[in-house]
KEZA-561317 format. One line per 5 residues: number of its first residue (from 1); their letters; for each residue z, y, x of C-alpha. Coordinates in steps of 0.1 Angstrom, whole numbers. Each point is the difference from the previous one (the first is absolute). Layout:
# KEZA-561317
NUM = a = Z Y X ~ ...
This chain:
# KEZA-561317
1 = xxxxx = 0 0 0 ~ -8 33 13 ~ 34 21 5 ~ -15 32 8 ~ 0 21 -33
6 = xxxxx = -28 25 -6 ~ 9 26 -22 ~ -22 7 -28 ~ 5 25 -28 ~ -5 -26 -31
11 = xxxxx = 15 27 -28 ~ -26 -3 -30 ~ -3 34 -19 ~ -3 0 -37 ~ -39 -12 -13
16 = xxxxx = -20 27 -24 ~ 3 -32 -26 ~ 31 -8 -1 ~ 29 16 -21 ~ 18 30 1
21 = xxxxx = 33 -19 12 ~ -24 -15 26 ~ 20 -11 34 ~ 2 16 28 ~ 12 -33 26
26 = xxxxx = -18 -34 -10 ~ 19 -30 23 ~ -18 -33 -6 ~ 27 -34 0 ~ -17 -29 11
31 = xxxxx = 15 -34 -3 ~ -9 -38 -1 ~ 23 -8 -28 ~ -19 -4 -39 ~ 4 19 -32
36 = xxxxx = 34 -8 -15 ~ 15 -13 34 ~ 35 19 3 ~ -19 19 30 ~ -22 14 -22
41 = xxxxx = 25 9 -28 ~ 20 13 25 ~ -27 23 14 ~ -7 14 -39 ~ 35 11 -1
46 = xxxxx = -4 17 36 ~ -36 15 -13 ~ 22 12 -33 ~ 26 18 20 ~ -19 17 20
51 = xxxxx = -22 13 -24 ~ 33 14 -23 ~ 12 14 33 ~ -25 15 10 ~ -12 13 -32
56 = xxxxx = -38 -16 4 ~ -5 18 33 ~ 4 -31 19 ~ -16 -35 -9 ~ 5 -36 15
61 = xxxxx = -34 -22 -10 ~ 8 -34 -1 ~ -23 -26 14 ~ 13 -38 -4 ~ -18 -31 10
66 = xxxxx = -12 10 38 ~ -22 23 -15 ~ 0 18 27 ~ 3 -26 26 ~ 23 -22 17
71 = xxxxx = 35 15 13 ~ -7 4 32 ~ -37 15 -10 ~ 23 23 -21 ~ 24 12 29
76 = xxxxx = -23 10 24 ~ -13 17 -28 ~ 31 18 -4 ~ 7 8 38 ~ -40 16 1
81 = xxxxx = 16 24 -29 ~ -18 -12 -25 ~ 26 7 -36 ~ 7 -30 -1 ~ 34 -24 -4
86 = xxxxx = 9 -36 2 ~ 27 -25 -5 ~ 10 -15 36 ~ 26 -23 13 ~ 19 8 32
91 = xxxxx = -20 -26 13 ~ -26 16 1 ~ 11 32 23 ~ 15 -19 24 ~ -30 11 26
96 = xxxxx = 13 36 0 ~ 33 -13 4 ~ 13 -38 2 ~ 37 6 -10 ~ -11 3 -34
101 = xxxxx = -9 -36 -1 ~ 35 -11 -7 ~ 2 14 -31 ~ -26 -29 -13 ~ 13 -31 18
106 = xxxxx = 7 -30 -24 ~ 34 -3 -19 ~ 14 32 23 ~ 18 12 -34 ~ 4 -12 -36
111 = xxxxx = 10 35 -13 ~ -27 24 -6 ~ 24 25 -1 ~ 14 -3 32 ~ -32 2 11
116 = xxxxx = -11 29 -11 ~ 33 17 14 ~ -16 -6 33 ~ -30 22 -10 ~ 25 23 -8
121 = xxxxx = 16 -3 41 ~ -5 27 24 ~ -17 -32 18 ~ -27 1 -23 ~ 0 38 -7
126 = xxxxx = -10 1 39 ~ -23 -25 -5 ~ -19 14 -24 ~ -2 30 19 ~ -15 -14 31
131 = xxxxx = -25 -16 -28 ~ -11 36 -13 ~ -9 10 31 ~ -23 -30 7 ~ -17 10 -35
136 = xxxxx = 18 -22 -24 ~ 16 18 -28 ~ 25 -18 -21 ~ -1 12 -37 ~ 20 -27 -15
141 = xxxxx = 28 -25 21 ~ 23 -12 -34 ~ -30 -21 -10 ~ 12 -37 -15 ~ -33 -20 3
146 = xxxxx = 26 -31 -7 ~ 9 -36 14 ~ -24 -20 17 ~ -7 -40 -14 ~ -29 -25 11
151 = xxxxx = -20 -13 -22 ~ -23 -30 9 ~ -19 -28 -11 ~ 22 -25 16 ~ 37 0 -9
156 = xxxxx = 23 15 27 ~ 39 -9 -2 ~ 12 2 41 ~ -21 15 30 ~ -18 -34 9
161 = xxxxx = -20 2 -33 ~ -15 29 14 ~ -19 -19 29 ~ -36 2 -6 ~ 0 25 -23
166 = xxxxx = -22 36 6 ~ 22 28 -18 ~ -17 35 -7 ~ 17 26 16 ~ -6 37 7
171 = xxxxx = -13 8 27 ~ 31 11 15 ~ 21 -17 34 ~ 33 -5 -17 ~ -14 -21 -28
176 = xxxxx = -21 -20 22 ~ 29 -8 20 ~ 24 -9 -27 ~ -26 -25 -17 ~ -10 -13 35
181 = xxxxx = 36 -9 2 ~ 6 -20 -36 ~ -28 -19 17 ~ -32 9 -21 ~ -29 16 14
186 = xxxxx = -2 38 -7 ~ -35 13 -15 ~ 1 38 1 ~ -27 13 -26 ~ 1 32 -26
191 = xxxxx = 18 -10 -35 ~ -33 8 -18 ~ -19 -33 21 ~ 28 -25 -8 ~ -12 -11 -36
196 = xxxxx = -32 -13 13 ~ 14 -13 34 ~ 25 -24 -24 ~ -29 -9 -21 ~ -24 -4 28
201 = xxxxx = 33 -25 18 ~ 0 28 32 ~ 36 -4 -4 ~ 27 -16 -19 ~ 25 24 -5
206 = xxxxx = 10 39 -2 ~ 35 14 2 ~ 9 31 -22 ~ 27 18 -27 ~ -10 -16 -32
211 = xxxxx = -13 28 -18 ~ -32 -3 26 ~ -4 -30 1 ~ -3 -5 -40 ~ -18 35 -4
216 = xxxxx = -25 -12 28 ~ 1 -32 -27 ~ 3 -28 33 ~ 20 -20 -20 ~ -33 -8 -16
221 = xxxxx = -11 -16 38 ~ 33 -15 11 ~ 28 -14 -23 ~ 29 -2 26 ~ 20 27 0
226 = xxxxx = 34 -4 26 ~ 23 27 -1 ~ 5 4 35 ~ 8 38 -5 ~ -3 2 39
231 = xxxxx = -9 40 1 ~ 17 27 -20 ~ -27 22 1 ~ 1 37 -1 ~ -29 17 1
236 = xxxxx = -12 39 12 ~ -26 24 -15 ~ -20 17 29 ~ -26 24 8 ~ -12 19 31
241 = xxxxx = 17 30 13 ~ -32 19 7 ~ -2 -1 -36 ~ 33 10 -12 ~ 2 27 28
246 = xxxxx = -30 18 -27 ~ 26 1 -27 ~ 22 27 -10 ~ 38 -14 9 ~ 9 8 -34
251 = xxxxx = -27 -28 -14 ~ 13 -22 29 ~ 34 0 -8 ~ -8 -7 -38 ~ -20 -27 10
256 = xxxxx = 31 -14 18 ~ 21 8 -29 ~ -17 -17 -28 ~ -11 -30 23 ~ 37 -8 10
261 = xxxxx = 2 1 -44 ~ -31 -23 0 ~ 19 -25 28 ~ 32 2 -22 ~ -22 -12 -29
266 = xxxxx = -13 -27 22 ~ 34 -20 7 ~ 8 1 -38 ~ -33 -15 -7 ~ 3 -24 30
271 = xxxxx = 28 -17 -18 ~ -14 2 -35 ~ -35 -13 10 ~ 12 -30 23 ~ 17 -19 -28
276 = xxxxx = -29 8 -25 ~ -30 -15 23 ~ 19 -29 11 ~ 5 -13 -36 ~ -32 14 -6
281 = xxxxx = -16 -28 26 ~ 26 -25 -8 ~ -22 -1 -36 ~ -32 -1 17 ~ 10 -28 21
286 = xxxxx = 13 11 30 ~ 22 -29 15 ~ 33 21 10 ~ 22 -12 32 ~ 33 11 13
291 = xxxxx = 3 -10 33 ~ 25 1 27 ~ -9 36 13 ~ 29 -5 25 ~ -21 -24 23
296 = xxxxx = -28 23 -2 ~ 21 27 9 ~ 9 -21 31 ~ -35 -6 8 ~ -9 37 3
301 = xxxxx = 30 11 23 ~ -19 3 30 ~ -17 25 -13 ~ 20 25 7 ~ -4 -5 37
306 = xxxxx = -40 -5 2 ~ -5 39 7 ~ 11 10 36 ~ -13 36 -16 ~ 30 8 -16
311 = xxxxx = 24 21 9 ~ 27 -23 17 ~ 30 -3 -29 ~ -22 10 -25 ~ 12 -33 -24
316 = xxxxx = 34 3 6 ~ -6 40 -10 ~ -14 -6 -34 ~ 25 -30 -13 ~ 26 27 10
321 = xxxx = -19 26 -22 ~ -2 -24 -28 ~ 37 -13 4 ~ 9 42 -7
């Protein structure tokens, strides 16, 4: 990915056409997640807000489905200063700084909350400084994207079952690693080529909250689903600083504002929409297993020592951040 931000004035001015109340800031929201996902209901609240706050003058597009490409297509995007945003794990910013890694190793914490305290830690605050000035602007970090389960064609109960088997993954190191370690094969694609890859028996499996994984309507492919809930998976909104840097600060800051609303929105809907897919599959015949996630846990403790990049300490740092 190219970490040199160019910054381009993207501000689009009010069209002859359209309305009186036309807007003067259009941001476009791109995103792999479907119509109806909790990503996308989450991101017509945010678009809502922000239109009420800023009385029309400032507009969020929404454009689900990789419409506009895949997520990294859609970063690099964002860093050129193109007005654009995306969802993004901390996996995937860990080449402007590899500390931030941590935050998505497997079954580090079982309490969102706590998590989301350490976004809240001068640790982070510093991070996401350094971040801003390598071009990534963090609009939202209180985002609950939700726990992530495996579902498969083959039924998995303990770590051995997962010999063999080619799990979709993002195309990020941490979840690479973690799967490599329950003993499957990681197969990093984009969430929009994972239908056909199930279909077409490119792989077996595909880890994700349940929300996804029943919007993206896998459990039509693959009928094992093993709650493994290996990854409590917070998520961050980005764009590029050299496009935030055209904004007035005062449209900044309400984009901050009504986004942290938009995240709040997203944990309550986290909870609510988990239970509902899950007996929602459990009707369309989705085999459900509950397996011993302690021996997985075992099996994915060296991961926190398979990056020599980290800051030395840096694991004993965050447990003591989540044990405030």
């Amino acid at each position: 990915m190219n970490l040199k931000s160019i910054a381009l004035a993207t501000l689009l001015s009010a069209a002859a056409f359209l309305p009186a109340a036309a807007q003067d800031v259009v941001v476009k929201v791109a995103y792999e997640n479907n119509p109806g996902e909790p990503a996308d209901l989450v991101m017509h609240r945010w678009a809502d807000l922000v239109k009420e706050a800023s009385g029309g003058k400032v507009a969020l597009e929404l454009y689900p489905s990789s419409q506009l490409g895949a997520k990294l297509d859609v970063i690099e995007q964002g860093l050129l200063g193109v007005n654009v945003i995306t969802i993004a794990d901390v996996g995937f910013l860990t080449d402007y700084d590899p500390d931030l890694g941590i935050l998505f190793g497997p079954y580090l914490t079982d309490s969102p909350d706590q998590l989301f305290k350490i976004y809240e830690s001068d640790w982070f605050k510093k991070k996401e400084a350094a971040l801003r000035e390598k071009g990534v602007h963090i609009v939202i970090k209180n985002y609950l994207y939700g726990t992530r389960q495996l579902l498969a064609k083959k039924k998995v109960e303990k770590p051995e079952d997962m010999a063999g088997l080619k799990i979709r993954v993002p195309n990020n190191i941490m979840q690479i690693k973690a799967i490599e370690l329950m003993g499957a094969t990681p197969t990093p694609m984009p969430l929009g080529d994972v239908y056909p890859a199930l279909t077409q028996g490119v792989i077996d499996g595909v880890e994700n909250p349940l929300p996804v994984l029943y919007g993206q309507k896998l459990h039509e492919q693959a009928k094992e689903l093993s709650m493994i809930s290996y990854l409590t998976n917070t998520s961050l909104w980005l764009g590029g600083e050299a496009f935030f840097a055209t904004l007035d600060p005062s449209v900044v800051e309400m984009l901050h504002e009504t986004g942290y609303k938009a995240g709040l929105y997203s944990q309550e809907l986290a909870v609510q929409e988990e239970a509902k897919m899950l007996d929602a599959m459990k009707a369309q015949g989705v085999t459900v297993t509950q397996p011993d996630v302690a021996a997985f846990r075992e099996k994915t403790k060296p991961f926190y020592t398979m990056f020599p990049d980290w800051t030395p300490g840096l694991y004993d740092q965050i447990q003591a951040e989540l044990a405030k």
